[in-house]
NUTOR-613219 format. One record per residue (C-alpha): residue number from 1; residue in one letter; chain; x, y, z. Coordinates in Angstrom, 3 decimals, padded with zeros to 6 digits, m for minus. Layout:
N
<pt k="NUM" r="a" c="A" u="X" v="Y" w="Z"/>
...
END
This chain:
275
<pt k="1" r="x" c="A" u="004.434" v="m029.833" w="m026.167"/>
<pt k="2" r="x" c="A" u="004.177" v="m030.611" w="m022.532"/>
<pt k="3" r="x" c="A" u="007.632" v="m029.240" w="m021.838"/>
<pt k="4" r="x" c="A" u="007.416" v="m026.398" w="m023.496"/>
<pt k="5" r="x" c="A" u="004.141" v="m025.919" w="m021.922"/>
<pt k="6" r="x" c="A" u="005.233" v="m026.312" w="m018.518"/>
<pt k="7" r="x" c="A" u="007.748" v="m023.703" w="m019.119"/>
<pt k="8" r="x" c="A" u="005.319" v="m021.279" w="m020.184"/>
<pt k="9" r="x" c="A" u="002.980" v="m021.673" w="m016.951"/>
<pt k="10" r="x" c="A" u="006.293" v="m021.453" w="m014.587"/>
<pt k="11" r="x" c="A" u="006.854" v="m018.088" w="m016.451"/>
<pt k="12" r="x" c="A" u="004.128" v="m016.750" w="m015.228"/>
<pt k="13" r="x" c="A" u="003.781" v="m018.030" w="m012.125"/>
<pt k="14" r="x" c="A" u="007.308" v="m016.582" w="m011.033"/>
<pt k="15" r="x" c="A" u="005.954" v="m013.395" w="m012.892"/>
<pt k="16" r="x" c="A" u="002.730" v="m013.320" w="m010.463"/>
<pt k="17" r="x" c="A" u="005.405" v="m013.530" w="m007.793"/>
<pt k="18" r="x" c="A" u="007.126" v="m011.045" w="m008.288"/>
<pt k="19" r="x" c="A" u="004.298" v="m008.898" w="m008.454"/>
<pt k="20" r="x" c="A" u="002.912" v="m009.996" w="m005.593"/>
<pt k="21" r="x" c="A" u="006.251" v="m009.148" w="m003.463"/>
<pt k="22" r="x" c="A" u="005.520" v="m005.369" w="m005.097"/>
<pt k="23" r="x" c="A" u="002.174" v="m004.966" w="m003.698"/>
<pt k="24" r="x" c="A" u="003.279" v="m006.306" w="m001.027"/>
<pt k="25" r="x" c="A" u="006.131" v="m003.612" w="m000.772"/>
<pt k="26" r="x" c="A" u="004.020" v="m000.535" w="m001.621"/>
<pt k="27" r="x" c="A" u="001.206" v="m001.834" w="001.246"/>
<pt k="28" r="x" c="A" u="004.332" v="m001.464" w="003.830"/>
<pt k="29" r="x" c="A" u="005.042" v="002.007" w="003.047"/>
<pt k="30" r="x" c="A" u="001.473" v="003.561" w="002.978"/>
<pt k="31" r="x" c="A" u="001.888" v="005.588" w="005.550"/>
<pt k="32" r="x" c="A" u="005.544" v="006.016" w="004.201"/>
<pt k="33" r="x" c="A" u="006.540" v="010.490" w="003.923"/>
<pt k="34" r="x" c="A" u="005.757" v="010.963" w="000.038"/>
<pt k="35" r="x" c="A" u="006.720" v="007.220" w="m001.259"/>
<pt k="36" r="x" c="A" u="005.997" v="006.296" w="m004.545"/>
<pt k="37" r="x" c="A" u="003.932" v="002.854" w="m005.541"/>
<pt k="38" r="x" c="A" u="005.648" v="001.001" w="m007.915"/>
<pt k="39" r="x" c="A" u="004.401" v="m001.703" w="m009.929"/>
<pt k="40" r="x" c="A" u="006.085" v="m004.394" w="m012.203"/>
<pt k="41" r="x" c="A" u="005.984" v="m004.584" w="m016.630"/>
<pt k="42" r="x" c="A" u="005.801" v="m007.469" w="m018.379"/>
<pt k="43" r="x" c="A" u="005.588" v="m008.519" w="m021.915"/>
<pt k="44" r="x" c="A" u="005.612" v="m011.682" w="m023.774"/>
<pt k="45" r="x" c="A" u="008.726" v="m013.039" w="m025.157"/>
<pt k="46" r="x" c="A" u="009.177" v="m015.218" w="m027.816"/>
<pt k="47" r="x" c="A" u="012.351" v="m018.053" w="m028.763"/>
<pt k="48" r="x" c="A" u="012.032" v="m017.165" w="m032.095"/>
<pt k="49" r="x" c="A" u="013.247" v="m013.652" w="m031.598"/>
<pt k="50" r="x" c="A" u="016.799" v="m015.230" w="m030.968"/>
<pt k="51" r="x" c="A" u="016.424" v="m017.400" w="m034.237"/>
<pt k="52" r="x" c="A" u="018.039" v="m016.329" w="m038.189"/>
<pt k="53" r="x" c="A" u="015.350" v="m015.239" w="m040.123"/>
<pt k="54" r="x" c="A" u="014.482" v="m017.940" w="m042.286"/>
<pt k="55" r="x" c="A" u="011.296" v="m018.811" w="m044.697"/>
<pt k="56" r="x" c="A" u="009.065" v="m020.689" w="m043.805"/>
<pt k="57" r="x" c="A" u="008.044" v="m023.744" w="m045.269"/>
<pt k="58" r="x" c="A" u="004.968" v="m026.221" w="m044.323"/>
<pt k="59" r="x" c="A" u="006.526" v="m029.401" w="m043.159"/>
<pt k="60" r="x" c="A" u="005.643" v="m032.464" w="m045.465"/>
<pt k="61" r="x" c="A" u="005.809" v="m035.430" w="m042.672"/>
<pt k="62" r="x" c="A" u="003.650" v="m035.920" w="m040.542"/>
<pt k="63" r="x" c="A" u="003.133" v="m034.062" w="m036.984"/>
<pt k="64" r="x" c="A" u="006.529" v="m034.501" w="m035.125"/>
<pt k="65" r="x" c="A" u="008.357" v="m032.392" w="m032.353"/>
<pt k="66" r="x" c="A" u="010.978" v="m031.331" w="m035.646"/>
<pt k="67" r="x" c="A" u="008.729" v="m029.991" w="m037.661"/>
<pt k="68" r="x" c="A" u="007.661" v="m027.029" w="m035.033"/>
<pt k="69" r="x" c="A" u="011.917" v="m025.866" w="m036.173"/>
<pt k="70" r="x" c="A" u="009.968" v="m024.939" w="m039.544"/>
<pt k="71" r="x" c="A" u="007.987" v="m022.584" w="m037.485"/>
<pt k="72" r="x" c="A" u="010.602" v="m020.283" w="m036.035"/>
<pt k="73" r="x" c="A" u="009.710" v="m021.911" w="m033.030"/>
<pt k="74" r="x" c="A" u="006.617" v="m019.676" w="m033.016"/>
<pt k="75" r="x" c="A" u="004.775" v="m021.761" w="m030.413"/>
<pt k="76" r="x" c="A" u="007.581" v="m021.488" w="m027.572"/>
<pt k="77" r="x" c="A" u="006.632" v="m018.118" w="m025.468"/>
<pt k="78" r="x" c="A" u="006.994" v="m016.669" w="m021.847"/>
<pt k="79" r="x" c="A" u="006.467" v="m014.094" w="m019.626"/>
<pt k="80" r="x" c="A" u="009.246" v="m011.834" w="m019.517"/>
<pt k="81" r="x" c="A" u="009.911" v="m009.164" w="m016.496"/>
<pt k="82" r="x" c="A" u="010.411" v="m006.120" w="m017.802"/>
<pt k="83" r="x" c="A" u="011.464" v="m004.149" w="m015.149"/>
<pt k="84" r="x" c="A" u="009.592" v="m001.786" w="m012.420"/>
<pt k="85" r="x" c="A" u="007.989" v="001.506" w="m012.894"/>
<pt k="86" r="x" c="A" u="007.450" v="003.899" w="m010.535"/>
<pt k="87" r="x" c="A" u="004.443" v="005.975" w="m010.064"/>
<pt k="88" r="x" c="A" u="005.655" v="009.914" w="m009.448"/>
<pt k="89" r="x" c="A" u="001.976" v="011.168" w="m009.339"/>
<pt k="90" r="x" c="A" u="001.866" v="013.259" w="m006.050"/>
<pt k="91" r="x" c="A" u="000.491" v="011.757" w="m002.795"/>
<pt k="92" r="x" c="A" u="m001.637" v="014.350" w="m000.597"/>
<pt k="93" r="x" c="A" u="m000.320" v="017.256" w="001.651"/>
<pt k="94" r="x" c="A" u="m000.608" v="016.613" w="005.309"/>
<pt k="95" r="x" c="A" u="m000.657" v="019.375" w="007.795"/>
<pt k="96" r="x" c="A" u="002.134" v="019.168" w="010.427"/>
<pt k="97" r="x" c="A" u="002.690" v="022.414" w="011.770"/>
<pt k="98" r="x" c="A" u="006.339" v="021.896" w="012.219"/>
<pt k="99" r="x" c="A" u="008.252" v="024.747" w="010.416"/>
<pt k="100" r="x" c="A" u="011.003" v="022.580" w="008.852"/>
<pt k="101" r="x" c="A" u="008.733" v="020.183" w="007.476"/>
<pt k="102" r="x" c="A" u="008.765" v="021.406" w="003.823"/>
<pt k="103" r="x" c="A" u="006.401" v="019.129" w="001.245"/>
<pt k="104" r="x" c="A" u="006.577" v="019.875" w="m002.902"/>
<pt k="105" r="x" c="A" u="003.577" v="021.048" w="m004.537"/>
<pt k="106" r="x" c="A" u="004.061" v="019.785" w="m008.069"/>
<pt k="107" r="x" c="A" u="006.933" v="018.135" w="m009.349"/>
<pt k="108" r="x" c="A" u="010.663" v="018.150" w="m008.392"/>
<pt k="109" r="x" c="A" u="012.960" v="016.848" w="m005.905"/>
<pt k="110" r="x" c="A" u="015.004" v="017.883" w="m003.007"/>
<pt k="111" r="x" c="A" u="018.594" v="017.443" w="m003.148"/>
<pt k="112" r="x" c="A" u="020.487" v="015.563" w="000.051"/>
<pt k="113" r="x" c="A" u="024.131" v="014.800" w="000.643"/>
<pt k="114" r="x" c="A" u="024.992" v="010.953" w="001.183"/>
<pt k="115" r="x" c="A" u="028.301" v="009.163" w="001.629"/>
<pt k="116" r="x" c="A" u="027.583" v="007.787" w="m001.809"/>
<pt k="117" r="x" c="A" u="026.990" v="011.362" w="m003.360"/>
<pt k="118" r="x" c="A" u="023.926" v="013.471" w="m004.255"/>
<pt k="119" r="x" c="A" u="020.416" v="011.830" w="m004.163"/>
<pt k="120" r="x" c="A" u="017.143" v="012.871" w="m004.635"/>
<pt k="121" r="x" c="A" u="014.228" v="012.792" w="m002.687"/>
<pt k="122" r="x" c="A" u="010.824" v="013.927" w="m001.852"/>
<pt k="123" r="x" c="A" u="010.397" v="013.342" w="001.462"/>
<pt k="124" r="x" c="A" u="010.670" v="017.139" w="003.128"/>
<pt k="125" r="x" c="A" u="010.827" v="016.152" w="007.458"/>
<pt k="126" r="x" c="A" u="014.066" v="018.021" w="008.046"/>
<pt k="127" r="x" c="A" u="015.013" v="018.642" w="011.042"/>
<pt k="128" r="x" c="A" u="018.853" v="020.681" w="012.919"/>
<pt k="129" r="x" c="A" u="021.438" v="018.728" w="013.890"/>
<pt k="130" r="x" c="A" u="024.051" v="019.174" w="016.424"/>
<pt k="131" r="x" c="A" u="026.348" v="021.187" w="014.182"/>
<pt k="132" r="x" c="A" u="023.226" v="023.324" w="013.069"/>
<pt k="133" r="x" c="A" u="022.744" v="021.731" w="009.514"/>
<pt k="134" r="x" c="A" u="019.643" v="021.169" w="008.101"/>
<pt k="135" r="x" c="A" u="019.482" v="017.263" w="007.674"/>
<pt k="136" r="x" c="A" u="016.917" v="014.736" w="006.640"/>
<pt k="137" r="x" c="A" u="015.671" v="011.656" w="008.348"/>
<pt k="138" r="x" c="A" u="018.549" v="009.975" w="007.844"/>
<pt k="139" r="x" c="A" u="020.986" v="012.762" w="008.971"/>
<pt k="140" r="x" c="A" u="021.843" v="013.770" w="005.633"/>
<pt k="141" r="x" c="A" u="022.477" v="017.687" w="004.751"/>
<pt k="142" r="x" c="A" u="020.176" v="019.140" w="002.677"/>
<pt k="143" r="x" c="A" u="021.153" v="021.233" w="m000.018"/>
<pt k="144" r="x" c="A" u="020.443" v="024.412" w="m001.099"/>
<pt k="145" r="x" c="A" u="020.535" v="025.729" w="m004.442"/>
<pt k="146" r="x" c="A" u="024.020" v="026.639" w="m006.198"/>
<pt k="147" r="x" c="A" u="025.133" v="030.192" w="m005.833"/>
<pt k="148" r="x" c="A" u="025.660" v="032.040" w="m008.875"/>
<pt k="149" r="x" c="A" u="029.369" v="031.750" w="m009.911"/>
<pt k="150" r="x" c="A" u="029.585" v="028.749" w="m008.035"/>
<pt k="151" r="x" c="A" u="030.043" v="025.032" w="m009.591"/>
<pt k="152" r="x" c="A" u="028.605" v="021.742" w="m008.863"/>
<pt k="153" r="x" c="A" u="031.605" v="019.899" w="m007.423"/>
<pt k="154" r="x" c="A" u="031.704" v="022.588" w="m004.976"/>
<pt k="155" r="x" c="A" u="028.763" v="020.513" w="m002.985"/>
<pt k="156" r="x" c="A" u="030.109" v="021.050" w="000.381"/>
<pt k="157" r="x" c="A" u="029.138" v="025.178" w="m000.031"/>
<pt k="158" r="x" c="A" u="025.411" v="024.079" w="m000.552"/>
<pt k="159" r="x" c="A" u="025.084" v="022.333" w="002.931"/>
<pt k="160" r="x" c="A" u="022.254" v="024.444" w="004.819"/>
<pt k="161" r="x" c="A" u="024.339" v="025.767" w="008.237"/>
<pt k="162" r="x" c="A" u="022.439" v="027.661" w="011.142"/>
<pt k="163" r="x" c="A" u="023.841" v="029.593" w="013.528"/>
<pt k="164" r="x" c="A" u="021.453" v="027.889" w="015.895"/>
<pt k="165" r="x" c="A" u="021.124" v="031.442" w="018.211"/>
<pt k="166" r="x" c="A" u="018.340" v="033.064" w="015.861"/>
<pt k="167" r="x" c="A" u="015.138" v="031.516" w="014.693"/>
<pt k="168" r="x" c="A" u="014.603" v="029.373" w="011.404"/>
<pt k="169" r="x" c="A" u="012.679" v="029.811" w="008.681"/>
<pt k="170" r="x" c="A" u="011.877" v="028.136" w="005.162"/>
<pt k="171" r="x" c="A" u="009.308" v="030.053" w="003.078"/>
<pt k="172" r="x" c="A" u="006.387" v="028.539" w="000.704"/>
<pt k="173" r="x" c="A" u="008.938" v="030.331" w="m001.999"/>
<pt k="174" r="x" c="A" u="012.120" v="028.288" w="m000.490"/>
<pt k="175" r="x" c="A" u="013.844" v="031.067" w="001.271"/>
<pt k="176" r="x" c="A" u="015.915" v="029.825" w="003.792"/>
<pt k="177" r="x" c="A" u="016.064" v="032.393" w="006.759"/>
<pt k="178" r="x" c="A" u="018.172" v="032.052" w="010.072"/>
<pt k="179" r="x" c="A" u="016.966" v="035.117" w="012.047"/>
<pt k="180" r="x" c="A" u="016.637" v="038.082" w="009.365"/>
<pt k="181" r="x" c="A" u="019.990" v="036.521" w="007.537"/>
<pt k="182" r="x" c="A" u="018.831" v="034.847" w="004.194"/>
<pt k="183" r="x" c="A" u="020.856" v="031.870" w="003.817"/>
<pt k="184" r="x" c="A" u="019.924" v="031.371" w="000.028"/>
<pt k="185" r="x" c="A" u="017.496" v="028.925" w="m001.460"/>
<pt k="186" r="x" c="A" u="016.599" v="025.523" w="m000.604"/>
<pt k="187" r="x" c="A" u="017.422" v="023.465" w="m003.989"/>
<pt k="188" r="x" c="A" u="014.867" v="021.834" w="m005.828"/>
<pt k="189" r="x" c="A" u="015.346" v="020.532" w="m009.058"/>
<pt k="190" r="x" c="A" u="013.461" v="018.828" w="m011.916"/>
<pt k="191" r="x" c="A" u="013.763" v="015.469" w="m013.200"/>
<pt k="192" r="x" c="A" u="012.909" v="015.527" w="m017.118"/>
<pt k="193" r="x" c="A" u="013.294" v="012.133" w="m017.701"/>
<pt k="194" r="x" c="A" u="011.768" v="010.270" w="m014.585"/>
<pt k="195" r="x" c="A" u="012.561" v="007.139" w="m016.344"/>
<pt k="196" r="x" c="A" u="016.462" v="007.822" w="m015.369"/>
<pt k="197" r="x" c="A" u="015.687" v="007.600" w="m011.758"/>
<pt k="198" r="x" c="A" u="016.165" v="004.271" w="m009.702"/>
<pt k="199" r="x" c="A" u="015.476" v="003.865" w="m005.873"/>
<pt k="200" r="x" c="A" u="018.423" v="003.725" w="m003.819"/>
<pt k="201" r="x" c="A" u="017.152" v="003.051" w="m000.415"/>
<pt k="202" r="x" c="A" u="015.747" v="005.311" w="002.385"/>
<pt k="203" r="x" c="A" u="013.377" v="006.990" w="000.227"/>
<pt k="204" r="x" c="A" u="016.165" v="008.737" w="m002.175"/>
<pt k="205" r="x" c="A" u="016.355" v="007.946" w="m005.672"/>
<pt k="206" r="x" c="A" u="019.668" v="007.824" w="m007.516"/>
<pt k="207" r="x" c="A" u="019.836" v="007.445" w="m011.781"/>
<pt k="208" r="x" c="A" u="020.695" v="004.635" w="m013.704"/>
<pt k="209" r="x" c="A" u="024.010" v="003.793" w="m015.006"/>
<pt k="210" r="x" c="A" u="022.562" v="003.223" w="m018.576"/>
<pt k="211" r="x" c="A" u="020.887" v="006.522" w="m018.956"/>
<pt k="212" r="x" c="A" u="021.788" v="010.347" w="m018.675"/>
<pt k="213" r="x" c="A" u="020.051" v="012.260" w="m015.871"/>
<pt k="214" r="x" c="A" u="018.236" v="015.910" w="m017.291"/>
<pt k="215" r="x" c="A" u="018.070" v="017.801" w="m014.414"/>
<pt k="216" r="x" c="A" u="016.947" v="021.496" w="m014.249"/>
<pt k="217" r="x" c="A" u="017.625" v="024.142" w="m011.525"/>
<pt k="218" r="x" c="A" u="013.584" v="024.675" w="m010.263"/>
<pt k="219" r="x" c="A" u="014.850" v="028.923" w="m009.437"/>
<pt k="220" r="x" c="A" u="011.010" v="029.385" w="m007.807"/>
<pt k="221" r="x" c="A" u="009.931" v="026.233" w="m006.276"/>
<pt k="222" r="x" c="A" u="005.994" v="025.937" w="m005.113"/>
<pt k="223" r="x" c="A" u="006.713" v="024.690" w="m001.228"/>
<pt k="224" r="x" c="A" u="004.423" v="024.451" w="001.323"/>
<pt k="225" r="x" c="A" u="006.344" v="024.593" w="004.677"/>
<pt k="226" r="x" c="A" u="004.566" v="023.207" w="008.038"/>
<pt k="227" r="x" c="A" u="003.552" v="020.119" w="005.401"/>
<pt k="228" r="x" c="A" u="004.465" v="016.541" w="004.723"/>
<pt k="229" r="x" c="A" u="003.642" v="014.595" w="001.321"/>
<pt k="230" r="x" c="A" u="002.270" v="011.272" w="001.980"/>
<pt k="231" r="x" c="A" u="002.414" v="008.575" w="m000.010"/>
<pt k="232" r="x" c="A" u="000.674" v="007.811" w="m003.130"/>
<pt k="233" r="x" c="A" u="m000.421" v="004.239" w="m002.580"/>
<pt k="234" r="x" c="A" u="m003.974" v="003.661" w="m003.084"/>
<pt k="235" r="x" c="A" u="m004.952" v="000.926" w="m000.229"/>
<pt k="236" r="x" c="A" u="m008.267" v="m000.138" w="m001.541"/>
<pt k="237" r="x" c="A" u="m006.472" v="000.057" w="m005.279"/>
<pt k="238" r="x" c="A" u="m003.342" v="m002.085" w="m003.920"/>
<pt k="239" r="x" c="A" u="m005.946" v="m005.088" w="m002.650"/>
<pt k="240" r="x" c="A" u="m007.782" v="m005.311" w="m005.187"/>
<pt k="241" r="x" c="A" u="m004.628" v="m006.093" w="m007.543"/>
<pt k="242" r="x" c="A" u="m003.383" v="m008.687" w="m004.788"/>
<pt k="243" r="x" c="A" u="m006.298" v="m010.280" w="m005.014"/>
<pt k="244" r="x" c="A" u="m006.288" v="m010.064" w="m008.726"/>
<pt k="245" r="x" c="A" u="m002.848" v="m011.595" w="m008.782"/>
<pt k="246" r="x" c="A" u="m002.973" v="m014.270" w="m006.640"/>
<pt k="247" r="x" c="A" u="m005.831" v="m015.612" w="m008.618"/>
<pt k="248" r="x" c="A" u="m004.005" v="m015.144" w="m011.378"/>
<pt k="249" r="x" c="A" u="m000.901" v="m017.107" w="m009.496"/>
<pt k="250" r="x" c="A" u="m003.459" v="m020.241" w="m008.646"/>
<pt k="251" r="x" c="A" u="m004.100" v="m020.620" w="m012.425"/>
<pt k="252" r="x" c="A" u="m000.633" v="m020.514" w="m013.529"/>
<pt k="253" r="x" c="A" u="000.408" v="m023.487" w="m010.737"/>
<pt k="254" r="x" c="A" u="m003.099" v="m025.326" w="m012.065"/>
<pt k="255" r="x" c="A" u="m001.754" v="m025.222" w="m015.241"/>
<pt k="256" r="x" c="A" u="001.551" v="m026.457" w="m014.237"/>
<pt k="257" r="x" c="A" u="000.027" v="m029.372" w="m012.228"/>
<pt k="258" r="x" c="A" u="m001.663" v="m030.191" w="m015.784"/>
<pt k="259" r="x" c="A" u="001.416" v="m030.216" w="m017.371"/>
<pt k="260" r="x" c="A" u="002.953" v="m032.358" w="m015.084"/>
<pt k="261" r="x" c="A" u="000.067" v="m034.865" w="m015.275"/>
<pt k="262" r="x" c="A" u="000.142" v="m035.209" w="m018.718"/>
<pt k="263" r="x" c="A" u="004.011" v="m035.773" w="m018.777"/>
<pt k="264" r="x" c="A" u="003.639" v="m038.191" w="m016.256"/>
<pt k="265" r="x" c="A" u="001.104" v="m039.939" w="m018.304"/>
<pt k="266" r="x" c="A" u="002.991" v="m039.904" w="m021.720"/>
<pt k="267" r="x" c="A" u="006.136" v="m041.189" w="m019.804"/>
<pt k="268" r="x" c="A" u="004.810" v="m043.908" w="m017.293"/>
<pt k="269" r="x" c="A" u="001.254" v="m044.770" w="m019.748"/>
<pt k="270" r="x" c="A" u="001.975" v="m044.179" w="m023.612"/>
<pt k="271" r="x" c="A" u="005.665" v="m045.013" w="m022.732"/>
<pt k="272" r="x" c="A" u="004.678" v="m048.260" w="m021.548"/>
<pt k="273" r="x" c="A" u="002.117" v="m049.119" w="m024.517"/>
<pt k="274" r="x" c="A" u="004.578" v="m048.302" w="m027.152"/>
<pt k="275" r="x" c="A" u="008.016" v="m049.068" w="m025.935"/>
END
């Protein structure tokens, strides 16, 4: 019982871990342009999931380490990770005053150009480049919405170009202006299925390779240029759950120090009395 005990409370405490590192994570990039807190799922598994079905009969010996078999194995759990979930709720506008900062009101995603493909992100400080393209903070093009007639693989045609000669403009309606020429509209589209998207690094999200992305064309998109999201971590929320969880990480090594003890006593003690 011990053993399986032991296994149990080291379950949890790598659970509590890996929590922790989350918190920790989301802390970091409070002040992060519209990031978004995630936090960890867990549930309980169980061995005897893995087991035949079988009927189950009350053992007639006595009390042995065999006769928990008749119970599916029942009494053998853990803590099982069950992946990370990402909070999309909206962090609050900030006032910048720079006219290619561009925040989303609502939901929806810009669309940028990386060497690894499209990715989407919510993080609107764009600024020109040297070749007049409107790029992120990475240096990535952003992308404007696809021209009617126009396909999707034709991705290089979306990349925002300026003349850089004539003033730029992005409206609160996503109208991209260089000087009184409209270059089209800044794309933002729609995740229906949030739970598709994965982070990729640098604040983009990419979708997972075991589920289809739904994305929809938003044709009117509620902007709010001069603005930057910020981030949607909670502070005061964030330290409360560290301190929650690192409680919660004390009891589960307390409980393994038990276990320990009391296989140290039934090996070195009990052993010895009955050998």
């Amino acid at each position: 019982m011990s053993t399986k005990g032991i296994y149990t409370a080291l379950s949890g405490s790598l659970a509590q871990s890996l929590k922790m590192d989350t918190i920790a994570n989301n802390i970091a990039n409070a002040n992060t342009t519209a990031f978004k807190r995630d936090q960890q799922v867990f549930n309980e598994y169980l061995n005897s999931f893995e087991k035949e079905q079988e009927v189950n009969t009350v053992p007639r010996n006595l009390a042995s380490i065999e006769s928990f078999y008749h119970m599916n194995g029942g009494d053998q759990a853990a803590v099982n990770a069950k992946g990370t979930y990402t909070d999309f709720n909206q962090g609050a506008l900030k006032r910048t005053g720079n006219p290619l900062d561009v925040a989303i009101e609502g939901k929806g995603f810009f669309e940028v150009l990386t060497p690894q493909g499209v990715r989407l992100t919510r993080s609107g400080n764009f600024s020109l480049d040297a070749n007049g393209q409107l790029v992120n903070k990475e240096g990535h093009p952003v992308l404007k919405q696809v021209a009617e007639g126009a396909t999707n693989a034709d991705v290089n045609s979306r990349i925002i170009q300026f003349s850089g000669q004539r003033e730029v403009q992005i409206s609160d309606g996503g109208e991209i202006m260089d000087g009184t020429e409209n270059l089209g509209k800044i794309s933002i589209v729609n995740v229906m299925n949030p739970d598709s998207l994965q982070k990729v690094g640098s604040n983009n999200y990419g979708f997972k390779e075991n589920m289809a992305p739904e994305i929809v064309q938003v044709k009117v998109p509620s902007l709010r240029t001069g603005h930057l999201e910020g981030s949607n971590v909670n502070i005061v929320q964030e330290m409360t759950d560290m301190i929650t969880t690192q409680r919660a990480f004390e009891a589960t090594q307390k409980a393994i120090n038990a276990y320990d003890a009391m296989a140290d006593k039934l090996v070195n003690v009990v052993g010895k009395v009955n050998p």
